[in-house]
Structures are given as structure tokens and as C-alpha cells.
MDTraj code that builds the backbone (N, CA, C; nanometers):
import mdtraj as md
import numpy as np

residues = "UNK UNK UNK UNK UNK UNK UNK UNK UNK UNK UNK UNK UNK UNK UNK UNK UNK UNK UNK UNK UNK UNK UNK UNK UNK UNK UNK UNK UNK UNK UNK UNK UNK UNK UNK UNK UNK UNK UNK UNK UNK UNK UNK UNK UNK UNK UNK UNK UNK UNK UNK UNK UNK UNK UNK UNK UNK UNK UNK UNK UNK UNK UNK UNK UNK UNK UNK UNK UNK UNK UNK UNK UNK UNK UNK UNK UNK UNK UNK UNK UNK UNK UNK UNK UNK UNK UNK UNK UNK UNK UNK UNK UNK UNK UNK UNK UNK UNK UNK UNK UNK UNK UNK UNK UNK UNK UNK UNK UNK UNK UNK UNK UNK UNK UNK UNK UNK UNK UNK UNK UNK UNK UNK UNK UNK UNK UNK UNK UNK UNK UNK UNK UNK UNK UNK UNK UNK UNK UNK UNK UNK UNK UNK UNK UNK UNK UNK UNK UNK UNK UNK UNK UNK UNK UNK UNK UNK UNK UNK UNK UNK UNK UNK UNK UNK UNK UNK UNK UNK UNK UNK UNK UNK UNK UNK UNK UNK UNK UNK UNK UNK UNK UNK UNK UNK UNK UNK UNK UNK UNK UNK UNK UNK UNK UNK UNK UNK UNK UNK".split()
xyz = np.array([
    [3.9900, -3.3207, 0.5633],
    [3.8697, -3.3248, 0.4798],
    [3.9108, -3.3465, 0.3342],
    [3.8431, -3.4265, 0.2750],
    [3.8909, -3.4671, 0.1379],
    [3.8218, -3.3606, 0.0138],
    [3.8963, -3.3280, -0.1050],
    [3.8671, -3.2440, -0.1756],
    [3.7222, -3.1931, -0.2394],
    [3.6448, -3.3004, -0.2298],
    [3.4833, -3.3270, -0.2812],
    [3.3744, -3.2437, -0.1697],
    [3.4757, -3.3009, -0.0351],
    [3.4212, -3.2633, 0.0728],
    [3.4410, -3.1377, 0.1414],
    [3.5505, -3.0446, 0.0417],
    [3.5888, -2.9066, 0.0805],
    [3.4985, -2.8467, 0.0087],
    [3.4983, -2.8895, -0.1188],
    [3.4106, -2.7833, -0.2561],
    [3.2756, -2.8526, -0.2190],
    [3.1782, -2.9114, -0.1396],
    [3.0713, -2.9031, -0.0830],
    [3.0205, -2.8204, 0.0155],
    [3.1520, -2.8088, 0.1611],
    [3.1194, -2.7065, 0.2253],
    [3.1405, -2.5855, 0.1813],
    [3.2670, -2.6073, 0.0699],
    [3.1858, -2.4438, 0.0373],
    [3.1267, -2.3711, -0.0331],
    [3.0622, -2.4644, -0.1718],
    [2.9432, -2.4376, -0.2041],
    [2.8041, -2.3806, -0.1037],
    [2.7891, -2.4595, -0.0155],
    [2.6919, -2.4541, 0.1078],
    [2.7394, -2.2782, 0.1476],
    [2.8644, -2.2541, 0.2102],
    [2.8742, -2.1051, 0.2422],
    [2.8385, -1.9809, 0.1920],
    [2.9030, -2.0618, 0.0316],
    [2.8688, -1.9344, -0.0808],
    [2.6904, -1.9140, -0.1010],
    [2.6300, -2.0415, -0.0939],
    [2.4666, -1.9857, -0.1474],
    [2.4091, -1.9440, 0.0027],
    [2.4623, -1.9597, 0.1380],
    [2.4140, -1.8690, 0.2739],
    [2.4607, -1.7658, 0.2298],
    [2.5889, -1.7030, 0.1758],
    [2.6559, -1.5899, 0.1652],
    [2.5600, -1.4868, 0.0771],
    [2.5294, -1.5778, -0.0274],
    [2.4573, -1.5074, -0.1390],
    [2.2838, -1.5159, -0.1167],
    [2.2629, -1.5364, -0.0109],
    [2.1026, -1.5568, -0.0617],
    [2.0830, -1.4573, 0.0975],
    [2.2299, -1.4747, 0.1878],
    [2.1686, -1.4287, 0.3431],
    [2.0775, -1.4086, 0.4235],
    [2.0478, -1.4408, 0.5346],
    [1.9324, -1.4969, 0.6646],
    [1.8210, -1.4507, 0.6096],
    [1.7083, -1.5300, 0.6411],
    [1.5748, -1.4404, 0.6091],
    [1.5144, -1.3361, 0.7108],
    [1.4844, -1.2222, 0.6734],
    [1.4222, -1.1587, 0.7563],
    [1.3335, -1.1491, 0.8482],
    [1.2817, -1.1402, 0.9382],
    [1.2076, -1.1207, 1.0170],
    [1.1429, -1.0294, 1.0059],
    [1.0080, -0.9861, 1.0169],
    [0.9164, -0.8262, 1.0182],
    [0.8230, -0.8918, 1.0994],
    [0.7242, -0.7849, 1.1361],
    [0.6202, -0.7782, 1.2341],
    [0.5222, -0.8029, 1.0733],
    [0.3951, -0.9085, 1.0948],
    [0.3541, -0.9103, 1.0203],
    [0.1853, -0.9041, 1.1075],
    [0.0417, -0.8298, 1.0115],
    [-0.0293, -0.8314, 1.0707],
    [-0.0955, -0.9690, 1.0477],
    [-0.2011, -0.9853, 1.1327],
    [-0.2634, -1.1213, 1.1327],
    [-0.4002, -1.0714, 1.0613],
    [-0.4443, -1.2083, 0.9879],
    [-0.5951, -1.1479, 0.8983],
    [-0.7069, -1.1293, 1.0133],
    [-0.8035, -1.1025, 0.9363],
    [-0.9167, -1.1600, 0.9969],
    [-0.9815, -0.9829, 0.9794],
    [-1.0593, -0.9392, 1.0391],
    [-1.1257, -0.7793, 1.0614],
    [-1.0544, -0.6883, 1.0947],
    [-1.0401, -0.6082, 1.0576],
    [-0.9183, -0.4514, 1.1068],
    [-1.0279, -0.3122, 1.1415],
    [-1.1051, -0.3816, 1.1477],
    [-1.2011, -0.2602, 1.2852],
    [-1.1499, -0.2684, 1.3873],
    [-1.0954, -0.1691, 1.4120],
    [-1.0553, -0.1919, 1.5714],
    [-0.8961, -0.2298, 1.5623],
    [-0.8414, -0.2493, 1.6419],
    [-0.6854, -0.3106, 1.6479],
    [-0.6640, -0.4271, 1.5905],
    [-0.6016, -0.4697, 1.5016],
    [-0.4645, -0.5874, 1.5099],
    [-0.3869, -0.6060, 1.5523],
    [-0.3915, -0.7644, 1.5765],
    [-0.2415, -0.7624, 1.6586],
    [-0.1539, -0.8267, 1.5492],
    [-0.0476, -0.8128, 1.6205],
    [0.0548, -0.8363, 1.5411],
    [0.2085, -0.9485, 1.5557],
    [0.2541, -0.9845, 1.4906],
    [0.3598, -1.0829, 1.5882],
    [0.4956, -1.0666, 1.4671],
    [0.6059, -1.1331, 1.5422],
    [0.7406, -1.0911, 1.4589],
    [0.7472, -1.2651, 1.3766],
    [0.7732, -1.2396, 1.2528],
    [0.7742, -1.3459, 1.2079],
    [0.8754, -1.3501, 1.1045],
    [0.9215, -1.4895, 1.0273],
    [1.0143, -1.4983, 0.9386],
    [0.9591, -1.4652, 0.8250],
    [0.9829, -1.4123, 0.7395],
    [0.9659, -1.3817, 0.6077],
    [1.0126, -1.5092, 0.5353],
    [0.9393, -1.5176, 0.3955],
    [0.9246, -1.6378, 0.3126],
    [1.0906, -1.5643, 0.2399],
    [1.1632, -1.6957, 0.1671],
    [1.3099, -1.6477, 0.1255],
    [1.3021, -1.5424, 0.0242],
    [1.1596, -1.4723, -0.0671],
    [1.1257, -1.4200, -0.1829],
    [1.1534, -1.2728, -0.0932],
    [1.0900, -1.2574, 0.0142],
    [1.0900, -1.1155, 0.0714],
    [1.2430, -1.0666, 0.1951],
    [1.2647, -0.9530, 0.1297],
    [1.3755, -0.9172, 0.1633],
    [1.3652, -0.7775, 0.2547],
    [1.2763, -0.7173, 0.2775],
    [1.2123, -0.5875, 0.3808],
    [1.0751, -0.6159, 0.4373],
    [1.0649, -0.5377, 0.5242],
    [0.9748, -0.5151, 0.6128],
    [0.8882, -0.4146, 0.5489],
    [0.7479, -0.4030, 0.5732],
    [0.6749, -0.2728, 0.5720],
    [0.5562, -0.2422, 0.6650],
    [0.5414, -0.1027, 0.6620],
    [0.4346, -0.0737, 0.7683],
    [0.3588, 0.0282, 0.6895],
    [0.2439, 0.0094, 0.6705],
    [0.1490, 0.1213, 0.6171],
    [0.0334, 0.1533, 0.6804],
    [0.0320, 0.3342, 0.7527],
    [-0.0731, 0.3758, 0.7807],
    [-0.1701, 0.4177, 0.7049],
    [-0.3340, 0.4301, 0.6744],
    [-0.3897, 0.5010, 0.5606],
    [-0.5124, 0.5327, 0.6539],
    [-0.5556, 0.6665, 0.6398],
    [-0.6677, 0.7151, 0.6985],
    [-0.7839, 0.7838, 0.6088],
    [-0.8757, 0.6847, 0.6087],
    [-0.9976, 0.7532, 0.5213],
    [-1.0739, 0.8452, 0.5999],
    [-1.1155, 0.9397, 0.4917],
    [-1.1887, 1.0308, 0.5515],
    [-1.3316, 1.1131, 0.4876],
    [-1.4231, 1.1378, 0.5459],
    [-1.6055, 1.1820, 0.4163],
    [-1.6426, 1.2259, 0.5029],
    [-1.6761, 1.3486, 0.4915],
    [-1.8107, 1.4349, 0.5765],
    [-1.8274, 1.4202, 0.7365],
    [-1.6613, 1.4345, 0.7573],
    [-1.6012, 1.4940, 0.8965],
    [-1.6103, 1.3298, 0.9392],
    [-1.6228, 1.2279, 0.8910],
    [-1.5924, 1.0901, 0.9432],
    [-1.4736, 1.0679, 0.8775],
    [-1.3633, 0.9627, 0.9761],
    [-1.2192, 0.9126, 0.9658],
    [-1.2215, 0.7747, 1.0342],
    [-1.1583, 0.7045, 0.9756],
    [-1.1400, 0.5464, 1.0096],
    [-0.9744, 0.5368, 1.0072],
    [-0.8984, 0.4584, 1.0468],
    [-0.7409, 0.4458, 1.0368],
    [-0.7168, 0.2847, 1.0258],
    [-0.6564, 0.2621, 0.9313],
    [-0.5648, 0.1092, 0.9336],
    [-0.4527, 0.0978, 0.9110],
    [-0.4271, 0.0434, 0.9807],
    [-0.2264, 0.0024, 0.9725],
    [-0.2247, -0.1469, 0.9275],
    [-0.1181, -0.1941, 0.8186],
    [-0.0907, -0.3160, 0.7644],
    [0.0139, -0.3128, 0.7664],
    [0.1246, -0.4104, 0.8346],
    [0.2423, -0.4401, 0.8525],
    [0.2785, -0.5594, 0.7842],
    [0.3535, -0.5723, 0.7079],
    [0.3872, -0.7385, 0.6572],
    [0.5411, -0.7273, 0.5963],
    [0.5695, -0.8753, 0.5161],
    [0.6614, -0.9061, 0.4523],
    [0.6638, -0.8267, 0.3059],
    [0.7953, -0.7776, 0.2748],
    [0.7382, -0.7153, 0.1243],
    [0.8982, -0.7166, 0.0525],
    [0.9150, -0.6414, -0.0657],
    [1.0506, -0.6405, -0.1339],
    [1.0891, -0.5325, -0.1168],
    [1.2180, -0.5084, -0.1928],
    [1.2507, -0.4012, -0.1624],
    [1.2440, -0.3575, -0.3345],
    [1.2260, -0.4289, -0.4344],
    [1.1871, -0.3591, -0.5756],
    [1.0546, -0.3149, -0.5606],
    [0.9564, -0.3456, -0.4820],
    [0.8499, -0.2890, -0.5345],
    [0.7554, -0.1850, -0.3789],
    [0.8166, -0.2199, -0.2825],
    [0.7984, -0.0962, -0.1817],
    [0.8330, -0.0220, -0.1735],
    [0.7324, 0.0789, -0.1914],
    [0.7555, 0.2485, -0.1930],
    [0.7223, 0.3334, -0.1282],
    [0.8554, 0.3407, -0.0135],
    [0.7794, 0.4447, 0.0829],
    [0.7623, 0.5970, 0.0477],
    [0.7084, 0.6197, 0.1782],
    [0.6611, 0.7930, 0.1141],
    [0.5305, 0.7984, 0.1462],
    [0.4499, 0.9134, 0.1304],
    [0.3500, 0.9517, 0.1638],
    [0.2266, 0.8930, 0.0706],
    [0.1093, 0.8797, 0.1111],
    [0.0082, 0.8044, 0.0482],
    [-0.0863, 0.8589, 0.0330],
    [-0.1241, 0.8906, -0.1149],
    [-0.2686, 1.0108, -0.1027],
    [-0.3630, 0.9825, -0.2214],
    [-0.4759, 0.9638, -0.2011],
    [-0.6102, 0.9911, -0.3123],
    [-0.7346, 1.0681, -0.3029],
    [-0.7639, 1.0821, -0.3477],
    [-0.9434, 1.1123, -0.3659],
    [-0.9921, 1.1221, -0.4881],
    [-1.1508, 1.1080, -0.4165],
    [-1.2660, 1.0917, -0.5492],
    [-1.3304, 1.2371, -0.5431],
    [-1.4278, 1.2352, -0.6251],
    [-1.4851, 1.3906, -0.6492],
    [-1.5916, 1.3729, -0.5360],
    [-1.6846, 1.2544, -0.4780],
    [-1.7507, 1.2471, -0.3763],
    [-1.7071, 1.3248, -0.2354],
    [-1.5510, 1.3333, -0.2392],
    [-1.5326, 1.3736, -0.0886],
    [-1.4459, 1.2842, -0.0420],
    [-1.4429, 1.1974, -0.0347],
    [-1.3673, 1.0415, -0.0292],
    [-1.2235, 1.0535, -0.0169],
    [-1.1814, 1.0716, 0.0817],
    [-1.0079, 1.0658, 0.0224],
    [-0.9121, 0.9979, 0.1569],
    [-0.8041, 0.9232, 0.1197],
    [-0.7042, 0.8539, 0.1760],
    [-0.5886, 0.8969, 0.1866],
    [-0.5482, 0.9232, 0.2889],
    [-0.4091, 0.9902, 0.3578],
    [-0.3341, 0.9202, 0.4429],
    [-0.2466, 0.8728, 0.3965],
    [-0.1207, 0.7919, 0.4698],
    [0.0240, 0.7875, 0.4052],
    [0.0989, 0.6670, 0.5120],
    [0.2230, 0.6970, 0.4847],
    [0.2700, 0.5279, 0.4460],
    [0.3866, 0.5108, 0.4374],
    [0.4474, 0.4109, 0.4295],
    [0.5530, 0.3846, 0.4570],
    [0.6041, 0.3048, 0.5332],
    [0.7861, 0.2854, 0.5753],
    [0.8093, 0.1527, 0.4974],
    [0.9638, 0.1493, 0.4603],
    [1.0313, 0.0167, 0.4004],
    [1.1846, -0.0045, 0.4669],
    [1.1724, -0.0847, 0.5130],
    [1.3198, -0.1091, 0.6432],
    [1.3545, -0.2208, 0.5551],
    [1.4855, -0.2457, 0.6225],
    [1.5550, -0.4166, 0.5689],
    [1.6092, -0.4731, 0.6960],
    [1.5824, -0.4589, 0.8065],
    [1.6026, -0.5273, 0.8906],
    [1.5486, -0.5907, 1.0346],
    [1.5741, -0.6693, 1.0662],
    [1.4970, -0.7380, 1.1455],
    [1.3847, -0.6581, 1.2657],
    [1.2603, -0.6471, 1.2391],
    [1.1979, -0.5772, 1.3152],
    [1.1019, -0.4491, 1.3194],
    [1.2048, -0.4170, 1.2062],
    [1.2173, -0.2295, 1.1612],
    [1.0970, -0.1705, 1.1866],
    [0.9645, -0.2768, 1.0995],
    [0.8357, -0.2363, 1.0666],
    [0.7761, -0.2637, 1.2186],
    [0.8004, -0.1942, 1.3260],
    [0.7234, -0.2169, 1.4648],
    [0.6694, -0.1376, 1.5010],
    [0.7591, 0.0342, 1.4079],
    [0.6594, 0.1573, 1.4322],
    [0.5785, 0.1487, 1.2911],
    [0.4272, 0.2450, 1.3365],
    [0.3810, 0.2865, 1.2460],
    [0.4213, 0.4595, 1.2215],
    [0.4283, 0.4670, 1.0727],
    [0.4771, 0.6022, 1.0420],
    [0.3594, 0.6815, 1.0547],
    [0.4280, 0.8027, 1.0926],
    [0.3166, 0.9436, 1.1195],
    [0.2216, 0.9814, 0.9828],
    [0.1144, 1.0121, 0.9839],
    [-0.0179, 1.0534, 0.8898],
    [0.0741, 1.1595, 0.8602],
    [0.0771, 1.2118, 0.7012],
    [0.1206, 1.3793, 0.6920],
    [0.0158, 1.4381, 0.6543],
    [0.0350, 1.6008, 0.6912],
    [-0.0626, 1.6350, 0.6865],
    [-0.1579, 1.6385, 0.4939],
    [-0.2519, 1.6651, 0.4690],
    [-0.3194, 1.6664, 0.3278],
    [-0.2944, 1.8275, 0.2412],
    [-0.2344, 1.8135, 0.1376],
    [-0.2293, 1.9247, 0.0417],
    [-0.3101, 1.9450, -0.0053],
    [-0.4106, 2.0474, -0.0223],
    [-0.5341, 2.0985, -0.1046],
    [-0.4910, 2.1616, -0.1531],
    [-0.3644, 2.1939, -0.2474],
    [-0.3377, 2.3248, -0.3533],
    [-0.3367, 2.2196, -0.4779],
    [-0.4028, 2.2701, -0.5928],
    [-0.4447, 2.2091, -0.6852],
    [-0.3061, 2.2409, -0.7658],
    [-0.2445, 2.0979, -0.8375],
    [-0.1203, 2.1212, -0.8923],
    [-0.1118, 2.0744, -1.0549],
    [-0.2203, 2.1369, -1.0959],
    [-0.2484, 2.1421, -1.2437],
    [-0.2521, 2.0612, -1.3181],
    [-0.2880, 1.9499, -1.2861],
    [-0.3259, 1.7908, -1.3341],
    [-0.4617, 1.7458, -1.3086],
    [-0.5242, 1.6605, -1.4004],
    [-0.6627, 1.6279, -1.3648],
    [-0.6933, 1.4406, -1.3746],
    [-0.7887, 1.4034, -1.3056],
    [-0.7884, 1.3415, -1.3637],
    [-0.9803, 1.2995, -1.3349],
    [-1.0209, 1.1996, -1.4351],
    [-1.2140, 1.1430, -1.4172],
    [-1.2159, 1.1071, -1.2769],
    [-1.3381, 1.1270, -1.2197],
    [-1.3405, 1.0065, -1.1091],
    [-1.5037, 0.9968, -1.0545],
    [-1.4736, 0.8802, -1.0372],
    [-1.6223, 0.8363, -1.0225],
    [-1.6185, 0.7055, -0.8539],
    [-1.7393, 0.7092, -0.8275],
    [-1.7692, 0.5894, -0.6897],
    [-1.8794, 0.5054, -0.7272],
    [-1.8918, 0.4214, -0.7850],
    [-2.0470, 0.3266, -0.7732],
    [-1.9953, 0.1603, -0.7289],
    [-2.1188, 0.1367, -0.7226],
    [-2.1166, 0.0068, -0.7131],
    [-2.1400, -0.0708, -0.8751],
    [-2.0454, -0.1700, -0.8627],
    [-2.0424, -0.2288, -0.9859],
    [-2.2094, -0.3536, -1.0099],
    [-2.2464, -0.3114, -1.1400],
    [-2.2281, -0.2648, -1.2689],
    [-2.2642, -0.1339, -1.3124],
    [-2.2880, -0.0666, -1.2175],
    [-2.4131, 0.0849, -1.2353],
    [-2.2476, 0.1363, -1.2900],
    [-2.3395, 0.1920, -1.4284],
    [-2.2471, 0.2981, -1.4687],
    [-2.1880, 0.4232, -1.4353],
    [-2.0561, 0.4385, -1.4987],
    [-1.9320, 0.5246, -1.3837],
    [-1.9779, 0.6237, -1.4530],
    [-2.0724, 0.7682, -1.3957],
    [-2.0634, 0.8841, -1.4658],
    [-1.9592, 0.9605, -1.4000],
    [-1.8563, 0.9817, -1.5326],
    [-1.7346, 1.0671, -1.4467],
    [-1.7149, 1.1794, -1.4745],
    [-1.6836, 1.2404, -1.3267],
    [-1.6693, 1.4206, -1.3221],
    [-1.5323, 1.4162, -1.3561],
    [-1.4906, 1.5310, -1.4129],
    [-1.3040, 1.5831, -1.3899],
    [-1.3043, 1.6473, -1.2566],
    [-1.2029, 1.6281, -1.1795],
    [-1.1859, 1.6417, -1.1056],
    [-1.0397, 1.7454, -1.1114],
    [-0.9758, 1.7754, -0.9914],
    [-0.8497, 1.8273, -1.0497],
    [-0.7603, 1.7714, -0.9359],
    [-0.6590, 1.7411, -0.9538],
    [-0.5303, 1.6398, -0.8740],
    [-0.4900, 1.7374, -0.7603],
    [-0.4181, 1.6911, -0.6943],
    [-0.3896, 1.7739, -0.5758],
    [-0.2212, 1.7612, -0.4889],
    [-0.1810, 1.8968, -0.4433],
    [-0.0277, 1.8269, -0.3803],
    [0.0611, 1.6984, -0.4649],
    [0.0715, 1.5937, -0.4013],
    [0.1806, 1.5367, -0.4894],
    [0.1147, 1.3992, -0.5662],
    [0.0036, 1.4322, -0.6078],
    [-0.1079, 1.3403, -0.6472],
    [-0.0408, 1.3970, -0.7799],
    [-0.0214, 1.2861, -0.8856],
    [0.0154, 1.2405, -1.0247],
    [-0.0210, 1.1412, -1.1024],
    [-0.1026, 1.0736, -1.0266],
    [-0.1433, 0.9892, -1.1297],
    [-0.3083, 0.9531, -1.0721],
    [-0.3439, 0.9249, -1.2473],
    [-0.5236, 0.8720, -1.2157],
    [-0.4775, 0.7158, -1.1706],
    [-0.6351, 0.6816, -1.1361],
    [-0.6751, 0.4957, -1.0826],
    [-0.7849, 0.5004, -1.1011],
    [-0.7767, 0.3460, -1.1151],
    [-0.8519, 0.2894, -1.1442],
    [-0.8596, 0.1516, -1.0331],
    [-0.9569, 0.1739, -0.9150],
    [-0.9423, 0.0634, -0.8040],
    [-1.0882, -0.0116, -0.8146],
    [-1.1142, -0.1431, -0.8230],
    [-1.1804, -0.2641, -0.8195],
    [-1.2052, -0.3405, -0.7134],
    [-1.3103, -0.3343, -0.6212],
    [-1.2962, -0.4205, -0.4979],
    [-1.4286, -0.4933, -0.4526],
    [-1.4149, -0.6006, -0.4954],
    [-1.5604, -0.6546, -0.4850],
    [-1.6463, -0.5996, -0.5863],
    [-1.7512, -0.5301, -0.5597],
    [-1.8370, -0.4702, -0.6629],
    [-1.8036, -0.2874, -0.6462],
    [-1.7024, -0.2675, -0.5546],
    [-1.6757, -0.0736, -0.5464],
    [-1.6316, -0.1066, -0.6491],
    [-1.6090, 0.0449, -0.7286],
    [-1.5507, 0.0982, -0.8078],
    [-1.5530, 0.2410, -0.7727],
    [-1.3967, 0.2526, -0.8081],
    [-1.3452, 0.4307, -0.7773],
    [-1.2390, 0.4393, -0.8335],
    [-1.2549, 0.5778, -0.8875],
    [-1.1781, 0.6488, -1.0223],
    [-1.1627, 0.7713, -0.9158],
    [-1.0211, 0.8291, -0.9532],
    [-0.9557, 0.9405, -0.8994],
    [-0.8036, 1.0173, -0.9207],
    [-0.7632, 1.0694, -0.8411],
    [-0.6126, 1.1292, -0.8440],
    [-0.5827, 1.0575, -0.7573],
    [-0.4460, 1.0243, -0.7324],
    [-0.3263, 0.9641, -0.6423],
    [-0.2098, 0.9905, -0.6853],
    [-0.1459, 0.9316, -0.5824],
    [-0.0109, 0.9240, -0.5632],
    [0.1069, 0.8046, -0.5817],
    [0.2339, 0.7581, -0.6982],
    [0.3017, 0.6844, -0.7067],
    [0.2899, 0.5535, -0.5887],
    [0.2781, 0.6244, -0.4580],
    [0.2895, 0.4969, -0.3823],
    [0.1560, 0.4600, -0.3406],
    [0.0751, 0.5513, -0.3319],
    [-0.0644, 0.4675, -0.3408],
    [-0.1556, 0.3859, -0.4262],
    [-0.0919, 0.3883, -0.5594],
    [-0.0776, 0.2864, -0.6708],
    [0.0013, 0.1286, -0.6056],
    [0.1135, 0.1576, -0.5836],
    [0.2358, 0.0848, -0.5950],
    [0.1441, -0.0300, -0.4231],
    [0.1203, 0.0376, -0.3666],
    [0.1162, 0.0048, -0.1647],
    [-0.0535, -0.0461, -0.1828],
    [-0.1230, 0.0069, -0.2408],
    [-0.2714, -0.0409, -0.2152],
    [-0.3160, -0.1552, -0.2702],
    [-0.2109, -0.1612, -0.4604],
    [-0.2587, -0.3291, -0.4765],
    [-0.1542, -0.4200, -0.3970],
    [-0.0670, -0.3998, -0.3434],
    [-0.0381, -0.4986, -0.2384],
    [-0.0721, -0.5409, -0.0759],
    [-0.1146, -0.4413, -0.0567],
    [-0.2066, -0.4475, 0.0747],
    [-0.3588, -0.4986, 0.1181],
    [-0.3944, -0.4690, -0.0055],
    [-0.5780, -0.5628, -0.0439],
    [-0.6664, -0.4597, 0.0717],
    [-0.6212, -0.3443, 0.1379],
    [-0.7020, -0.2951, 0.2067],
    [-0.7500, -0.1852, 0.1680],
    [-0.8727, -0.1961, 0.1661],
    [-0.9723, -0.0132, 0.0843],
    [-1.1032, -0.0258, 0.1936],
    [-1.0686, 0.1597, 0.1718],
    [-1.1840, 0.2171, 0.2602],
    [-1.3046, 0.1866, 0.2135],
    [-1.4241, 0.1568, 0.2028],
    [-1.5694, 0.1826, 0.1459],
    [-1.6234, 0.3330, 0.1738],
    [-1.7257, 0.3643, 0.0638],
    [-1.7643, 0.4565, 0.1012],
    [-1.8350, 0.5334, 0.2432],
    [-1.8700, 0.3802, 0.2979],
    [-1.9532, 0.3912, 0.4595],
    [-1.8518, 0.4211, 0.5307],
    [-1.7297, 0.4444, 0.4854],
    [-1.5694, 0.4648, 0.5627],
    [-1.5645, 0.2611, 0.6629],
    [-1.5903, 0.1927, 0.6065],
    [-1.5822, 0.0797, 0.6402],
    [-1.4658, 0.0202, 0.5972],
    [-1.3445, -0.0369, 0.6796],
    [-1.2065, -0.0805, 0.6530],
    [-1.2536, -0.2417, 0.5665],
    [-1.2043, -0.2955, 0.4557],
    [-1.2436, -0.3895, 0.3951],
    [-1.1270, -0.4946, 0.3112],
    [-1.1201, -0.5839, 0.3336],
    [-1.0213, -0.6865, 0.3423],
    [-1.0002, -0.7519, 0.2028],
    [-0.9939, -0.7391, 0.0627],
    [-1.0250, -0.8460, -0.0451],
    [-0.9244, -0.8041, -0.1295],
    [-0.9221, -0.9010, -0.2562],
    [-0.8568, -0.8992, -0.3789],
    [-0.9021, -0.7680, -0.4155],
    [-0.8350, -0.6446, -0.5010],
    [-0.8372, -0.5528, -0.5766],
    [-0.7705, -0.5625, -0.7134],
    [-0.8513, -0.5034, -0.7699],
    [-0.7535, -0.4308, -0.9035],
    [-0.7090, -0.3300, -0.9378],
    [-0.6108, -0.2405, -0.9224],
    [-0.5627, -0.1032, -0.8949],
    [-0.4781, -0.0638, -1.0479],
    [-0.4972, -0.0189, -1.1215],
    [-0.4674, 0.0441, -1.2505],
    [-0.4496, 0.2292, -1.2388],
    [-0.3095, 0.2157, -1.2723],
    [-0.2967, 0.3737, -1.2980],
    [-0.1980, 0.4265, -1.4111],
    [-0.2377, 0.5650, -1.4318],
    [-0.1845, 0.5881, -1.5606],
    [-0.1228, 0.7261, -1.5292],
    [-0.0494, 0.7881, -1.5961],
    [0.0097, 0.9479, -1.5398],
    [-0.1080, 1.0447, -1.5969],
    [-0.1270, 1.1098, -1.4495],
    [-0.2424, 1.2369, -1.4838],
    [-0.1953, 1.3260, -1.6023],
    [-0.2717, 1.4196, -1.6625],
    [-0.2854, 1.4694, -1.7509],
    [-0.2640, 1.5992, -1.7322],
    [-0.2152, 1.7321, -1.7873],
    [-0.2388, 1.8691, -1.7893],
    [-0.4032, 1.9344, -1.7832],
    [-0.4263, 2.0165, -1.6955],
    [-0.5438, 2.0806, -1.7927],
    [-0.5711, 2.1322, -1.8710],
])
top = md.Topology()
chain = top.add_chain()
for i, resn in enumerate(residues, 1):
    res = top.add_residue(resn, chain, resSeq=i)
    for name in ("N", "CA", "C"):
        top.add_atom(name, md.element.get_by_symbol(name[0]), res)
traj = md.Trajectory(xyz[None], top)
């Protein structure tokens, strides 16, 4: 092999070496998440480098709905760990999140933990309307490992509350929010949060 033709193949080795295979994850398919999704193992685009699986279970006045979203994701900005909010309505979301790096990983869904109701001395406003009706907001007080307020946008909802690092981080990438009818709902969001406050 002639010299042009050595430092080509191994240019070629070094950027497989350095960029290595794309992943595979179980990714969910769109469409309605009432009810089951299915799901299939697919290649990840060359940008995503882990797998994820997120359970979240809404829950209001002894009604509960459950969705699981499995897809392609990074590994800078997936954060697993437990997933928690609520509004002063009653309204609140409990789940988990897994982040694997290898082929498959995301096939289980992670276990619901259970919900902390010991109030951990942080507060933050929170309000539920439909947009434009104005947000009259109660203080509320944060809960278990809930640290930070939000600010979530979905269609015309609007909801202000306490959460949690990864339910910031996992919900604007997932596009999935409960409605108040506990109705699972599929769209663009805007999710803004800031670190809760002392009382």
C-alpha cells in the first residue's frame, strides 16, 4: 500500500475510533400514549450517545394516569434520578428516570418511588389555568427533594410549582405533561426553573 494510501486508512480508523458505533436504544413511537406504546430498538442519530427511559405518574383526587417515554438522548444533559412536582391544586407528578450507554439498556422501565410529603423548607408560587386567564398564585411549600420552582407552558396550560432538578432537566425534553383532566398530552413545552427559595 502506498504512503497516501496508509495515512487515508488511517485517518478513516482514527475518526471510527473517535466518534465510535452509534447506539442503539429502544425508542417510543409517536402518535397517543393512552394506553400502551409500542416500542422498537433503533439506531440513534450520531449527536446521541445514551439511551433513556422515563416513567411519570400523575395523580388528583385519588385519579392516576402513567406514561413511559423511551428514546435517544445525551449523556450531558440526562438526568437520572427520581422525578417529582406539584401544584397547590393537588396535581402532582411522580417518576423516575434511567440513563444507560449501551445498546438496549433503556428496555426496562424504572420503578415509581415512593412520594415525600415532609415539607423541606423551601417554597415556591404556583398556579394551574388555562392561558391567558390570569395566574393567581398561592405559596405553596416544596416538598422531599423538590428544589426548584417552574414554570411549564403547554399549549394554552399553564402551571407554576415545586420540583425536582430532573424534572426540569427530563420534562422539557420529553414534550409529555399531564393535564389537569389527568389526560397524557403530546406537544412543544416551555419549562423554566429557578432555585426555590427559604421561607
Amino acid at each position: 500500500m502506498t504512503i497516501p494510501g496508509t495515512l487515508f486508512l488511517f485517518a478513516i480508523l482514527f475518526a471510527i475510533a473517535r466518534t465510535g458505533f452509534p447506539i442503539k436504544c429502544e425508542v417510543s413511537h409517536k402518535g397517543t400514549i393512552r394506553g400502551k406504546r409500542s416500542t422498537s430498538l433503533e439506531t440513534c442519530d450520531p449527536e446521541f450517545d445514551a439511551c433513556e427511559s422515563l416513567v411519570i405518574e400523575a395523580s388528583r383526587a385519588g385519579r392516576s394516569v402513567t406514561t413511559v417515554k423511551k428514546s435517544c438522548s445525551k449523556r450531558a444533559s440526562c438526568v437520572p434520578g427520581p422525578v417529582f412536582m406539584h401544584l397547590s391544586n393537588g396535581l402532582k407528578e411522580t417518576g423516575n428516570n434511567l440513563c444507560c450507554t449501551t445498546d438496549g439498556c433503556n428496555s426496562v422501565v424504572p420503578p415509581v418511588p415512593v412520594w415525600n410529603e415532609t415539607p423541606n423548607g423551601l417554597w415556591c408560587p404556583s398556579c394551574s389555568v388555562n392561558h391567558p386567564d390570569p395566574c393567581q398564585k398561592d405559596i405553596m411549600l416544596c416538598k422531599g427533594l423538590e428544589n426548584k420552582c417552574f414554570l411549564r407552558i403547554t399549549g394554552w396550560i399553564v402551571h407554576m410549582g415545586c420540583a425536582t432538578e430532573s424534572f426540569c432537566a427530563n420534562s422539557a425534553q420529553t414534550m409529555v405533561t399531564i393535564t389537569d383532566d389527568l389526560h397524557a398530552l403530546l406537544s412543544n413545552q416551555d419549562i423554566r426553573c429557578i432555585s426555590a427559595p427559604k421561607m
